[in-house]
C-alpha positions in Angstrom: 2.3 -88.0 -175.7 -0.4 -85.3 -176.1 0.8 -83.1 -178.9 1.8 -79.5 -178.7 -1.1 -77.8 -180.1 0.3 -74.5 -178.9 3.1 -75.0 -181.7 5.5 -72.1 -181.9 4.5 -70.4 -178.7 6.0 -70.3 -175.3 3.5 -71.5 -173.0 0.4 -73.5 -172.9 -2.4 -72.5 -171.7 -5.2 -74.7 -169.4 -8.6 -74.3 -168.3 -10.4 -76.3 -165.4 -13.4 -78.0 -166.1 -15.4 -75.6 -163.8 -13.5 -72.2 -165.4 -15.2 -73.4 -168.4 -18.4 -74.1 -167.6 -18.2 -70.0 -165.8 -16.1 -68.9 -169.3 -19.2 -70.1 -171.8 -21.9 -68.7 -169.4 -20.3 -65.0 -169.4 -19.4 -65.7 -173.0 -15.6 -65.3 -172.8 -13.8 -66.0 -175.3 -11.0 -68.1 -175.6 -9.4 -65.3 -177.6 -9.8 -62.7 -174.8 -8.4 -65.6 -172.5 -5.3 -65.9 -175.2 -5.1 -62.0 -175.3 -5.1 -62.2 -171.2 -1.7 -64.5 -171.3 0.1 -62.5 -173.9 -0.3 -59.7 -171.6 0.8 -61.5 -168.5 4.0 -62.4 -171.0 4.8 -59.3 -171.3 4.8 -58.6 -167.6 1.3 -56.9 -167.4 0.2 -58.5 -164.5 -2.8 -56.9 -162.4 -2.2 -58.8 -159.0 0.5 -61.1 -158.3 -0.7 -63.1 -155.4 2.1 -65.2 -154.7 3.2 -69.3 -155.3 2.4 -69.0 -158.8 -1.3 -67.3 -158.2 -1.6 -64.1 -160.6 -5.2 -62.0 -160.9 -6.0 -60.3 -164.0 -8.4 -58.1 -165.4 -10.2 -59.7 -169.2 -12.5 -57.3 -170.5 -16.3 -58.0 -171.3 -17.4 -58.2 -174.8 -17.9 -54.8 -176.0 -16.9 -53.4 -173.2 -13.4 -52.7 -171.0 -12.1 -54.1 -168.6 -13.0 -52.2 -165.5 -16.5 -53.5 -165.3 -15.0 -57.0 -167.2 -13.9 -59.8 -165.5 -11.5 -61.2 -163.1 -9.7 -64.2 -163.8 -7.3 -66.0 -161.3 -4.8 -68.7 -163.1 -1.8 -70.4 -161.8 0.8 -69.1 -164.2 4.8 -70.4 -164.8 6.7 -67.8 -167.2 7.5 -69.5 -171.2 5.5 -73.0 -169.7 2.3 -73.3 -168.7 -1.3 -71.4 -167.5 -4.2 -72.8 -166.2 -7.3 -70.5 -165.6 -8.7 -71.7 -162.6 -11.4 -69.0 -161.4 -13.2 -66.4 -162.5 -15.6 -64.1 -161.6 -17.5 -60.6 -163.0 -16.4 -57.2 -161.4 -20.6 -56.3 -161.1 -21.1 -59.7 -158.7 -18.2 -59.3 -155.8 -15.0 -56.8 -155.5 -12.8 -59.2 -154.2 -11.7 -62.9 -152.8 -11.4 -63.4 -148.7 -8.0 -64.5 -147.1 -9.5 -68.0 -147.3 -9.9 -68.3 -151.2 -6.9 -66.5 -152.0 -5.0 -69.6 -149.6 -6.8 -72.1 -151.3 -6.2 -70.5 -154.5 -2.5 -70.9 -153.9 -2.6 -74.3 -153.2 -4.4 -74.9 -156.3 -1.9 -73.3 -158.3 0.9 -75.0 -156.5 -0.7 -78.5 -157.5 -0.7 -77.4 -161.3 2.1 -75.8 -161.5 4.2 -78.7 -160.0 2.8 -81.3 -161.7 4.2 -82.4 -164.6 3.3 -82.6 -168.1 2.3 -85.9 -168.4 -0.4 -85.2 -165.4 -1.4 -82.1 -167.1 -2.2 -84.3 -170.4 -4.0 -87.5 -168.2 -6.3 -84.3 -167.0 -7.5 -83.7 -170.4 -7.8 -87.0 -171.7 -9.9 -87.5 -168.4 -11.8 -84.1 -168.9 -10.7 -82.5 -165.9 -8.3 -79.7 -167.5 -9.0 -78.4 -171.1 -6.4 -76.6 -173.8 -6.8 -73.6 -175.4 -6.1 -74.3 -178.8 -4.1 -71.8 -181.0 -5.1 -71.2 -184.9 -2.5 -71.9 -187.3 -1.1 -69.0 -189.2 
C-alpha cells in the first residue's frame, strides 16, 4: 500500500499531472496549495460548484489573492483533494457552463475512486501527492 505521507492530518491532498506542470510555471507553491486546503477545512470556500467541485482563490507570491490565482479541485471533507485546474485571475475571469460540467465529472471520477486507484495514479505518474514536512 502507498504509505500515508500526510501522517497526522485529515486529508490528502492530489495534484494532476497537468495542474503541475501549470503550478511550477506560475511558481505556486505547494505550501500556498497546503495553505489553500486548510482553508477549505475550515469552511472557507470561495465557490462551491457542486458534485464535489469547489473554486478557490491562492494568492500570487508577494502578492494577494485578488489578482492571484484560481484553482479548481475536487474536494471530499477529512479524505481527500485533488487540484485539478488552475488558472491566473489577469488571463480569464471565469470558466463557461461547459468546463464547469466537465469539471464536475472530473471531480466525480476522483472523488469515487478509491484509494487504491488514487495510489496506481501516482505510481503511474498520472496524479502526484503533496507531501507534508514532519514536525
Amino acid at each position: 500500500m502507498y504509505p500515508n505521507i500526510n501522517e497526522g492530518l485529515k486529508i490528502r491532498i492530489f495534484k494532476t499531472k497537468n495542474f503541475v506542470r501549470w503550478a511550477k510555471k506560475e511558481r505556486l507553491s505547494d505550501a500556498a496549495l497546503k495553505s489553500a486546503i486548510s482553508e477549505l477545512e475550515t469552511g472557507l470556500i470561495d465557490a462551491d460548484l457542486g458534485g464535489g467541485l469547489v473554486k478557490k482563490r491562492v494568492a500570487r507570491g508577494g502578492q494577494g489573492k485578488r489578482g492571484g490565482h484560481r484553482v479548481l479541485l475536487a474536494f471530499k471533507d477529512n479524505d481527500r483533494s485533488i487540484f485539478v485546474f488552475g488558472f491566473s485571475k489577469n488571463d480569464r475571469d471565469n470558466l463557461d457552463a461547459e468546463e464547469k460540467e466537465m469539471y464536475k465529472k472530473v471531480a466525480k471520477m476522483y472523488l469515487g475512486a478509491p484509494t487504491s486507484a488514487l495510489e496506481k495514479m501516482c505510481k503511474k505518474g498520472q496524479l502526484v501527492e503533496v507531501r507534508y514536512e514532519k514536525k
